[in-house]
KOLVOZA-409445 format. One record per residue (C-alpha): residue number from 0; x, y, z; residue in one letter. Coordinates in nm, 4 decimals. Example, Ala and Ser with C-alpha at 12.3 -4.5 7.8 and 13.67 -1.06 7.14 Angstrom:
BEGIN
<atom 0,<1.2300,-0.4500,0.7800>,'A'>,
<atom 1,<1.3670,-0.1060,0.7140>,'S'>,
***
This chain:
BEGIN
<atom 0,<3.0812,3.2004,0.9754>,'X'>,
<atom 1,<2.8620,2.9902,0.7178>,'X'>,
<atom 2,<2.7897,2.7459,1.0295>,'X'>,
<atom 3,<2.6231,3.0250,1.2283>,'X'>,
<atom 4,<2.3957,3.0950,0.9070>,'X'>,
<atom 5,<2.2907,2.7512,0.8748>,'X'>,
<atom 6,<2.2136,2.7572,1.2817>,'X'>,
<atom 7,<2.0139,3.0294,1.2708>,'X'>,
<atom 8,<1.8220,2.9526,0.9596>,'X'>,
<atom 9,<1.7581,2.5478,1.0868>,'X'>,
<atom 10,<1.6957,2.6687,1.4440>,'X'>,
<atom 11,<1.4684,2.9534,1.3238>,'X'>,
<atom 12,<1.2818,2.6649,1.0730>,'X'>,
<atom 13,<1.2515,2.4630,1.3744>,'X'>,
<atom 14,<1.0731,2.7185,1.5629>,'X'>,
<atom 15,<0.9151,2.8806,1.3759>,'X'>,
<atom 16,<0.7231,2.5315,1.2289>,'X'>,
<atom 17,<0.6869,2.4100,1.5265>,'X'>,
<atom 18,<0.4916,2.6356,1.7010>,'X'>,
<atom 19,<0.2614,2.6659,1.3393>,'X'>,
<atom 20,<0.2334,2.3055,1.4041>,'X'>,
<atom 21,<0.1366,2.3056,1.7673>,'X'>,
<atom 22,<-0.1300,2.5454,1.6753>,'X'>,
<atom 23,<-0.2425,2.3137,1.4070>,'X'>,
<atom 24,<-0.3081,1.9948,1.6275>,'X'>,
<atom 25,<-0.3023,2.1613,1.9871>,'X'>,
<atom 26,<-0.5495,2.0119,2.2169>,'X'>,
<atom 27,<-0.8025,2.2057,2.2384>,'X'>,
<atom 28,<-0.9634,2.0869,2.5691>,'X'>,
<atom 29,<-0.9048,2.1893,2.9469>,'X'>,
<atom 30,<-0.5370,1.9972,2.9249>,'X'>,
<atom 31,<-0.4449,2.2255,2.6543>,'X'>,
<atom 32,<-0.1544,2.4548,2.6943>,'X'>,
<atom 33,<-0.3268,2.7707,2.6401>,'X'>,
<atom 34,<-0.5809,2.6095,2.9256>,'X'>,
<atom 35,<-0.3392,2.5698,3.1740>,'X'>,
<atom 36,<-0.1459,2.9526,3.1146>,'X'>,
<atom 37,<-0.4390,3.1757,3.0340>,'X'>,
<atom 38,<-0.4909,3.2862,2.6365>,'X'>,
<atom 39,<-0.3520,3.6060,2.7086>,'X'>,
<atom 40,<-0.0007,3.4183,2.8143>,'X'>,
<atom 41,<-0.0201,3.1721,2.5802>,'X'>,
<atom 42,<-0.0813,3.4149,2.2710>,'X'>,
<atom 43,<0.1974,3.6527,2.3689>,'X'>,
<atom 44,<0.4363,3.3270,2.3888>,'X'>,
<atom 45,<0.3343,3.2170,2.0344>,'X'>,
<atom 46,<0.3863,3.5453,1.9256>,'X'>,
<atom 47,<0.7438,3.5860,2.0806>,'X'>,
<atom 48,<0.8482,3.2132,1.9780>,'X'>,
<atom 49,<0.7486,3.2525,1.5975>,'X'>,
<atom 50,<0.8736,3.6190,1.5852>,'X'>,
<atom 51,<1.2068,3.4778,1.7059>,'X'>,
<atom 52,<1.1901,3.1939,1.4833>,'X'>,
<atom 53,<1.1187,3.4053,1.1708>,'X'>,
<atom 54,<1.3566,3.6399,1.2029>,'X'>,
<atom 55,<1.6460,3.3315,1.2698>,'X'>,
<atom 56,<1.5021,3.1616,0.9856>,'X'>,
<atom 57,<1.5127,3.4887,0.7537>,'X'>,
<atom 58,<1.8455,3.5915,0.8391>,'X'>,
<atom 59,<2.0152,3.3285,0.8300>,'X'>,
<atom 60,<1.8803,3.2216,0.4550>,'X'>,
<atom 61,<1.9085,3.5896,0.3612>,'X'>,
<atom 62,<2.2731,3.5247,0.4530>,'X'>,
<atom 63,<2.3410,3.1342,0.2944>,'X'>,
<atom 64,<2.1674,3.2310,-0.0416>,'X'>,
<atom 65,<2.2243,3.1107,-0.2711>,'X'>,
<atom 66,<2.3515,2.8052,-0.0773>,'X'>,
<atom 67,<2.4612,2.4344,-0.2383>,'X'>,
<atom 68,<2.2848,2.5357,-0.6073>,'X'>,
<atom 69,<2.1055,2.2768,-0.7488>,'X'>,
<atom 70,<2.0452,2.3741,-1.0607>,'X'>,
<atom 71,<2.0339,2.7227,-1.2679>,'X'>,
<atom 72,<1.6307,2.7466,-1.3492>,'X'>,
<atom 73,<1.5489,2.8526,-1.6385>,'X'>,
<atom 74,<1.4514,3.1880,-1.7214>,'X'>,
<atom 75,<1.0870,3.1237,-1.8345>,'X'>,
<atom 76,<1.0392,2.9954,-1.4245>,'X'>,
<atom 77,<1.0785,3.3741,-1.3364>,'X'>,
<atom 78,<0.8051,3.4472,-1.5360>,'X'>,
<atom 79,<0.5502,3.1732,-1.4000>,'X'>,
<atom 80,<0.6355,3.2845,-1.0583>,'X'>,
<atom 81,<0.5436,3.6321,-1.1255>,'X'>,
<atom 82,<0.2501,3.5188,-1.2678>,'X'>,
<atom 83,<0.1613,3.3119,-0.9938>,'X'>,
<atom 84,<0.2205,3.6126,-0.7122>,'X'>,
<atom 85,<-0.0681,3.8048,-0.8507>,'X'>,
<atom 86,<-0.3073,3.5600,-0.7037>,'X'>,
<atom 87,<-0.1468,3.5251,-0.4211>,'X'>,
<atom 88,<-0.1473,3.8498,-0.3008>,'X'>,
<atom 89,<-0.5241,3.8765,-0.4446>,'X'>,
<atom 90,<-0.5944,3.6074,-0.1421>,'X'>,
<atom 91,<-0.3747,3.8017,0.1089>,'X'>,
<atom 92,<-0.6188,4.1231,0.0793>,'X'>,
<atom 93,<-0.9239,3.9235,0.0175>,'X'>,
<atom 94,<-0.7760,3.7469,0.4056>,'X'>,
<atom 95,<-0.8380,4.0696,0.5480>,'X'>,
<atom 96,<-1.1294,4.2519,0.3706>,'X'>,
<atom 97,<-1.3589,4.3678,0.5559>,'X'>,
<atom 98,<-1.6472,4.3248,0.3073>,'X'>,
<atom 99,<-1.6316,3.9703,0.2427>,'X'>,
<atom 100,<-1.6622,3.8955,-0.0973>,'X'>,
<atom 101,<-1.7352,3.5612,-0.3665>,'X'>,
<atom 102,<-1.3129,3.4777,-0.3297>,'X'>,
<atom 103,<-1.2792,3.5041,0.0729>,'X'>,
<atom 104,<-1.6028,3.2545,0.1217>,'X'>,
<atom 105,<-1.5335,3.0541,-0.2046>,'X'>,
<atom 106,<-1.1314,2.9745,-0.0845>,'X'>,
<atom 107,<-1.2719,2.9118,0.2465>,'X'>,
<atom 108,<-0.9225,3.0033,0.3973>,'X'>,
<atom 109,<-0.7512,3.2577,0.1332>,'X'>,
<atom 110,<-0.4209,3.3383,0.3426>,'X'>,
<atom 111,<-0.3304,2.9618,0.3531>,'X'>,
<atom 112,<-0.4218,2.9736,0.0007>,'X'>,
<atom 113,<-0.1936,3.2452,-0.0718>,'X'>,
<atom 114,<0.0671,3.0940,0.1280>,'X'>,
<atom 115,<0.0890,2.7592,-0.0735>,'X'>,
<atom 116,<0.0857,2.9555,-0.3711>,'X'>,
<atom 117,<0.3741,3.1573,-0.2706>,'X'>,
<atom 118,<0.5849,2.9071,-0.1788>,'X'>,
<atom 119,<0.5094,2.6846,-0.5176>,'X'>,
<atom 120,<0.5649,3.0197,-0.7138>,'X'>,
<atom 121,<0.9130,3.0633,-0.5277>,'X'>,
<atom 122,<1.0102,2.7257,-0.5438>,'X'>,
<atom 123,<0.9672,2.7311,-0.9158>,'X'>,
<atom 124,<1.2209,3.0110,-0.9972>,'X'>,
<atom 125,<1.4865,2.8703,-0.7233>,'X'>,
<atom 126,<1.6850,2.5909,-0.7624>,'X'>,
<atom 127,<1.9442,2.6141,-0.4792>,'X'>,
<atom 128,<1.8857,2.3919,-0.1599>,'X'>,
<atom 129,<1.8157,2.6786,0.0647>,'X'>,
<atom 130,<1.5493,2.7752,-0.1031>,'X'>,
<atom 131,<1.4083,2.3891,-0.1410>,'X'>,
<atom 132,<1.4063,2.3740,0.2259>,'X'>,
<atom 133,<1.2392,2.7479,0.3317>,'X'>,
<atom 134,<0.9588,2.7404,0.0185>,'X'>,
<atom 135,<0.9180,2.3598,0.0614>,'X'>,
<atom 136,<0.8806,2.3956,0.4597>,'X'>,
<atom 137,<0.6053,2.6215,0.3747>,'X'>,
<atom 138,<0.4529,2.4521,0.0947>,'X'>,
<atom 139,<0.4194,2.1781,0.2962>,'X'>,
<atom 140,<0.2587,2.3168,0.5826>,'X'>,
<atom 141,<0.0269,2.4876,0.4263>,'X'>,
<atom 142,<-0.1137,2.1575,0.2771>,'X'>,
<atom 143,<-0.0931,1.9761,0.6245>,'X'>,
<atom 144,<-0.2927,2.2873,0.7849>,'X'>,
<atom 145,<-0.5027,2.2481,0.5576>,'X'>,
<atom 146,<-0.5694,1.8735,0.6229>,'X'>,
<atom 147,<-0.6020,1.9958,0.9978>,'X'>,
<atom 148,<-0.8928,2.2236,0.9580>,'X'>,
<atom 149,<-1.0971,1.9981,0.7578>,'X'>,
<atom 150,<-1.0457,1.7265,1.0135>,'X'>,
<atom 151,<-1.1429,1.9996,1.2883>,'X'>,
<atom 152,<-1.4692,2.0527,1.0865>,'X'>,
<atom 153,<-1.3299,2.4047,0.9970>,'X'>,
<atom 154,<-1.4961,2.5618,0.6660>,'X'>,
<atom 155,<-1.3182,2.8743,0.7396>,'X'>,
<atom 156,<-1.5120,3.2183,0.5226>,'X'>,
<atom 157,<-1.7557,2.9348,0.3788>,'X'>,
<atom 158,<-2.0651,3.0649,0.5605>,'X'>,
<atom 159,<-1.9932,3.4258,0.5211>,'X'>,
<atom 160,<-2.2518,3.6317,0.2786>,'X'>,
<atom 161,<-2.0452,3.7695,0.0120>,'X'>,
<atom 162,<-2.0431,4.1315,-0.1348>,'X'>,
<atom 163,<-1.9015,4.1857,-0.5107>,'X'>,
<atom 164,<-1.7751,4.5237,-0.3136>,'X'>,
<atom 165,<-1.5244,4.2714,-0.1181>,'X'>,
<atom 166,<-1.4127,4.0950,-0.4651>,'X'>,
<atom 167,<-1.3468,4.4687,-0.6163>,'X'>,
<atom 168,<-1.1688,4.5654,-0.3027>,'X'>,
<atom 169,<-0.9681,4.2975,-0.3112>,'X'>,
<atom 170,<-0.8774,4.2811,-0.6902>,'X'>,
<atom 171,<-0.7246,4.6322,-0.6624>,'X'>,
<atom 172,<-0.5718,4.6273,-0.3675>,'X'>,
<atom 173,<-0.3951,4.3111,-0.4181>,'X'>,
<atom 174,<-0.3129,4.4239,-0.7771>,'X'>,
<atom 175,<-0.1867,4.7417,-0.6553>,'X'>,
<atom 176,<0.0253,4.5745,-0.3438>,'X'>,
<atom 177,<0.1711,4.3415,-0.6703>,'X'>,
<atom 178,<0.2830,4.6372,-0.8688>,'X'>,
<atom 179,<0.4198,4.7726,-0.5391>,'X'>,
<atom 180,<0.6147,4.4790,-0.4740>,'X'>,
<atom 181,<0.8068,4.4051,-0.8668>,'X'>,
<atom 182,<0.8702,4.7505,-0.8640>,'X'>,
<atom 183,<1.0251,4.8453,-0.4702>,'X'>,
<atom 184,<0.9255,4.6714,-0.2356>,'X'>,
<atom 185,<1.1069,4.2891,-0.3680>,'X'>,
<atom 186,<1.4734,4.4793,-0.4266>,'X'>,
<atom 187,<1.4509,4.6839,-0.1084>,'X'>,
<atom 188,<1.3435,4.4281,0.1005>,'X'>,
<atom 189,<1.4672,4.0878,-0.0380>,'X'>,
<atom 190,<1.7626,4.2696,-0.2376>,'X'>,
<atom 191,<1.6678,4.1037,-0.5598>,'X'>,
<atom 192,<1.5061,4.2572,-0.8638>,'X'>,
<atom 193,<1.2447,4.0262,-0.9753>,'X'>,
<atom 194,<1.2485,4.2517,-1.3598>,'X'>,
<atom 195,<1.6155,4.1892,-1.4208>,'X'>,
<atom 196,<1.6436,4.0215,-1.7242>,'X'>,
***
């Protein structure tokens, strides 16, 4: 049964990177993919491939972990990782606020921020080669995306005017969605408590 696991969760890796890497260095021009389908097509086939690739990739580590430990970490890496998350999900809301504030335009790109930061934070507290590959898969794109849009000249937020209001919003809102998350969200939807001692 273990073989299915490892299928889904290398299969669902596979596509679920690959079409985040497509997106990354797609051409852009009239021979492009999206070109030759129609945006519409093309957006609800990225959406279907990486939804399918997710889910593969979620279930199937969800069901190897903890698979071929490494190491046992430390107990003082659950703390840094915590510590790290608050940032993270800082970035997430700042992503999506509407008022824009000093964060969003200063991080330029503040969900690929977060993203790197999550997977550093999650690759500090787990030491089992599951986990190496899924946080280091996204550790890693996240700093070759990254490499992409400054190639493609993108500054991301960088021009936006910024409003304190959107740095306040975004402080306790991520700070709330934090609390949220050590205390029901992580267990119920991960099925680990990050608090156990």
């Amino acid at each position: 049964m273990e073989l299915w696991y490892m299928l889904a969760f290398f299969a669902g890796l596979l596509v679920f990177f690959g079409t985040h890497f497509y997106t990354a260095f797609r051409s852009r021009d009239e021979n492009g993919l999206a070109a030759h389908i129609g945006p519409g097509p093309y957006k609800g086939l990225y959406s279907l491939l990486t939804g399918i690739g997710f889910v593969a990739m979620v279930w199937g580590y969800a069901m190897l972990k903890p698979w071929i430990p490494l190491a046992v970490p430390p107990n003082w890496t659950r703390h840094v990782t915590m510590a790290l998350m608050l940032p993270a999900m800082i970035l997430i809301v700042a992503a999506y606020m509407p008022p824009a504030g000093f964060i969003k335009k200063g991080v330029k790109h503040p969900m690929l921020t977060a993203v790197k930061i999550w997977a550093l934070a999650h690759l500090i507290a787990n030491w089992d080669l599951a986990s190496v590959i899924l946080f280091g898969s996204f550790l890693i794109y996240g700093v070759v995306d990254r490499i992409a849009l400054k190639r493609r000249g993108d500054v991301g937020f960088a021009n936006l005017k910024p409003n304190v209001l959107g740095d306040l919003l975004s402080i306790a809102v991520g700070l709330a969605l934090y609390l949220l998350f050590i205390y029901e969200l992580h267990y119920m939807l991960i099925g680990v408590d990050v608090l156990e001692s």
